[in-house]
C-alpha distance (Angstrom), angle and dihedral (degrees) to the residues before:
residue distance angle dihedral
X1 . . .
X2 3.94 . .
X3 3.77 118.2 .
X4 3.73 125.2 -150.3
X5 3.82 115.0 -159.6
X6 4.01 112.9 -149.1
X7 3.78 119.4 175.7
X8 3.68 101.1 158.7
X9 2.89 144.0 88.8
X10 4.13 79.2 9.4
X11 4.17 122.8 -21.6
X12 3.55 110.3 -98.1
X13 3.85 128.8 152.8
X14 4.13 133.0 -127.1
X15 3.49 114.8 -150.6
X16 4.04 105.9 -171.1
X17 4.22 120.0 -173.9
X18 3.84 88.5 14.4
X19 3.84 97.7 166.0
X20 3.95 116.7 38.1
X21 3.97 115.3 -128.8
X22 3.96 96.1 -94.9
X23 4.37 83.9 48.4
X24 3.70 85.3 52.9
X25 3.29 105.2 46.2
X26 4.15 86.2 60.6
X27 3.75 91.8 47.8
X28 3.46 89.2 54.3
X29 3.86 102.3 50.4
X30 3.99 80.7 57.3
X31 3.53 99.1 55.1
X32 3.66 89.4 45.1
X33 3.76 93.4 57.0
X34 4.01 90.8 45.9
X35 3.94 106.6 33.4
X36 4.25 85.7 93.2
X37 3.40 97.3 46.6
X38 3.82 104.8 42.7
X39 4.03 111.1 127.7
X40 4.58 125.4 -109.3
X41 3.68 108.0 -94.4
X42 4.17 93.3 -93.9
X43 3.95 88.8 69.8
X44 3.80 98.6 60.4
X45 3.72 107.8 55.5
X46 4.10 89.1 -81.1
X47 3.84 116.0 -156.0
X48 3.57 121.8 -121.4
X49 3.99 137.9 -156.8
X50 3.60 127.2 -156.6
X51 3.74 93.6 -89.2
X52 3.72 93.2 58.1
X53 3.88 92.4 -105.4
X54 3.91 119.0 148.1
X55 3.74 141.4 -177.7
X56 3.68 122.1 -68.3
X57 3.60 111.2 -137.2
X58 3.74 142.1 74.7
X59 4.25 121.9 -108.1
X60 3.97 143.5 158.3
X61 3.69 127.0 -149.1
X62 3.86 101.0 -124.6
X63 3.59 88.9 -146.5
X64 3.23 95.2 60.9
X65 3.80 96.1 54.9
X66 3.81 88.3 42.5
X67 3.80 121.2 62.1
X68 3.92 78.1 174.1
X69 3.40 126.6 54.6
X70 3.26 96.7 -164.2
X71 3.88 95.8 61.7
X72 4.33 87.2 66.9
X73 3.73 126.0 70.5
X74 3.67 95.5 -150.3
X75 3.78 95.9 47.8
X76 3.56 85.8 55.9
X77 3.41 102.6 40.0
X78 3.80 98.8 52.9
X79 3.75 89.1 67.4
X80 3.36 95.1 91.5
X81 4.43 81.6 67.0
X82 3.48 84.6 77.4
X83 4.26 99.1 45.5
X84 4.05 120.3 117.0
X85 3.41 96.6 -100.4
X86 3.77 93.2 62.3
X87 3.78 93.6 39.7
X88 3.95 89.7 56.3
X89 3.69 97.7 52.5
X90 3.97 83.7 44.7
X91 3.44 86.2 64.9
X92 4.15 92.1 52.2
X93 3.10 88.5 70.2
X94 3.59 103.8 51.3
X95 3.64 137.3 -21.3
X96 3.62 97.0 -129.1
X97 4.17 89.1 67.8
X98 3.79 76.0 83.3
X99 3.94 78.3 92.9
X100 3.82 84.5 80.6
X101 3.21 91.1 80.8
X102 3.27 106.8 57.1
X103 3.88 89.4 52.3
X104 3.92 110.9 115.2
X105 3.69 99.5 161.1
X106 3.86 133.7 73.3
X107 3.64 151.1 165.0
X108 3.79 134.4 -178.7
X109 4.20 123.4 -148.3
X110 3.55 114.6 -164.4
X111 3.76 108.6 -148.6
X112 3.82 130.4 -167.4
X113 3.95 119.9 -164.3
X114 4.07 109.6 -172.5
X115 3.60 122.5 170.2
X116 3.68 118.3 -18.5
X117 4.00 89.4 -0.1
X118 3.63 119.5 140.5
X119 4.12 151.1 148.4
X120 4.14 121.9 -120.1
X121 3.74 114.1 -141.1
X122 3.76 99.5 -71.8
X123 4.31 134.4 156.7
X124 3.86 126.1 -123.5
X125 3.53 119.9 -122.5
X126 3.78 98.9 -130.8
X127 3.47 139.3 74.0
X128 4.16 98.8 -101.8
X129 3.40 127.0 -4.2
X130 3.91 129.4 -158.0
X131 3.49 119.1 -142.6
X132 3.91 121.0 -162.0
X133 3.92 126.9 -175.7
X134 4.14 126.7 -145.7
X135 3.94 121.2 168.5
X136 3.70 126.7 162.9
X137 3.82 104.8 -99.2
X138 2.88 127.7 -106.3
X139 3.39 90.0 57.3
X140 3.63 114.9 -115.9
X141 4.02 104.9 -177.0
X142 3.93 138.2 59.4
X143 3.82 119.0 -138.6
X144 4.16 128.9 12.1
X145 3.75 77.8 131.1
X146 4.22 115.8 168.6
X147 3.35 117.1 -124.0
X148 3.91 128.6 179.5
X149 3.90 90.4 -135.2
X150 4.09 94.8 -152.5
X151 3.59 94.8 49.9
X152 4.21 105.6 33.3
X153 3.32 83.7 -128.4
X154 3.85 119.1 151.5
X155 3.56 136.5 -153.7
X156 3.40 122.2 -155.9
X157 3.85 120.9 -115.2
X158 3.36 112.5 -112.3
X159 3.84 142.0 171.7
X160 3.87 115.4 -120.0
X161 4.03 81.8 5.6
X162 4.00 115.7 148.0
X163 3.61 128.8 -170.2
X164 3.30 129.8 -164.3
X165 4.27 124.8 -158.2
X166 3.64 148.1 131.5
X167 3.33 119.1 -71.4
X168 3.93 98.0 -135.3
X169 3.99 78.8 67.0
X170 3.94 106.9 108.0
X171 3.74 105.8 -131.0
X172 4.03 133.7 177.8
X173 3.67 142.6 -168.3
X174 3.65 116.2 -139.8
X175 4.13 119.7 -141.6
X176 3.61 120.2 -68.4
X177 3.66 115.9 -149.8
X178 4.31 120.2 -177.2
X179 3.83 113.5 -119.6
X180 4.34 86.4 -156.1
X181 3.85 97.6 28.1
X182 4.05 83.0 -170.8
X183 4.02 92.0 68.5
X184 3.89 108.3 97.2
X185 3.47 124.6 -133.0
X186 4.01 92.7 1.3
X187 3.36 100.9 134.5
X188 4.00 141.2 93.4
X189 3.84 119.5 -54.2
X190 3.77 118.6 -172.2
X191 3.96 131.4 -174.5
X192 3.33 113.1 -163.4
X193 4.10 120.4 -170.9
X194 3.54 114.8 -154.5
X195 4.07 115.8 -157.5
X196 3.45 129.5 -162.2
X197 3.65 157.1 168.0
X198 3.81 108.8 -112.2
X199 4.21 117.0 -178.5
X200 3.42 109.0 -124.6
């Protein structure tokens, strides 16, 4: 893993070679299996803005599918996210990450944008969310770029990319379109992990 510290213009976190090859080899053979049966945006908690729109791309909440962690590759894999040396460089980029550790509740949405999908400028409903990017290499699409909507800040698209943020950030995904609409499955995958504070 490679950290990126960001303080300005808002803290925010760059995780770079997140998974190693063996990790992502495991992820993969689970998006694989459920790329063709992800669920239309109004089954997974879809966004809205004041004129009704929503996002355009198909997802799953792991957990959901799951009742056992242990059963998914990705829902065990992505506990590494939450390790020390992740936490510490958090904490670089501002003291008030310290919120991660109070956390004690999350869920994970697998998301799929193929041609033409995309996300309008929308907020998480969470306390930090995690972000992590997968595509097919080589890359076979233009756009599905991040951008922290508030701040027209962009991230750059990466594969095996995470980033890490508050949720109260307003973020958006910019239109993917296929450059060989023919190639299965060769779009944009995104996990995104969802922590919280849940009362006991």
């Amino acid at each position: 893993m490679k950290f990126t510290v960001t303080k300005d213009p808002i803290p925010f976190l760059i995780i770079d070679d997140t998974y190693t090859k063996e990790e992502q080899i495991q992820i993969y053979s689970e998006l694989d299996f459920f790329v063709d049966k992800l669920l239309e945006p109004t089954k997974t908690g879809s966004a809205t803005d004041k004129n009704g729109n929503k996002k355009n791309n198909n997802g799953v909440f792991l957990d959901e599918v799951f009742a056992n962690r242990k059963f998914s590759n990705i829902l065990n894999l992505n506990r590494k996210l939450f390790n020390s040396d992740v936490k510490h460089n958090l904490f670089k980029c501002h003291h008030a990450f310290e919120l991660f550790n109070n956390t004690n509740y999350d869920t994970t949405l697998l998301s799929y944008y193929n041609n033409g999908g995309s996300y309008f400028s929308h907020k998480d409903s969470a306390v930090i969310t995690i972000i992590t990017w997968f595509f097919k290499q080589p890359k076979n699409f233009l756009g599905g770029n991040f951008k922290f909507t508030d701040y027209g800040l962009d991230i750059e698209l990466k594969n095996n990319r995470s980033v890490v943020f508050f949720s109260s950030y307003a973020h958006e995904v910019s239109e993917v379109t296929l450059l060989d609409k023919t190639a299965p499955f060769s779009g944009r995958f995104t996990l995104s992990t969802f922590c919280s504070i849940r009362s006991t």
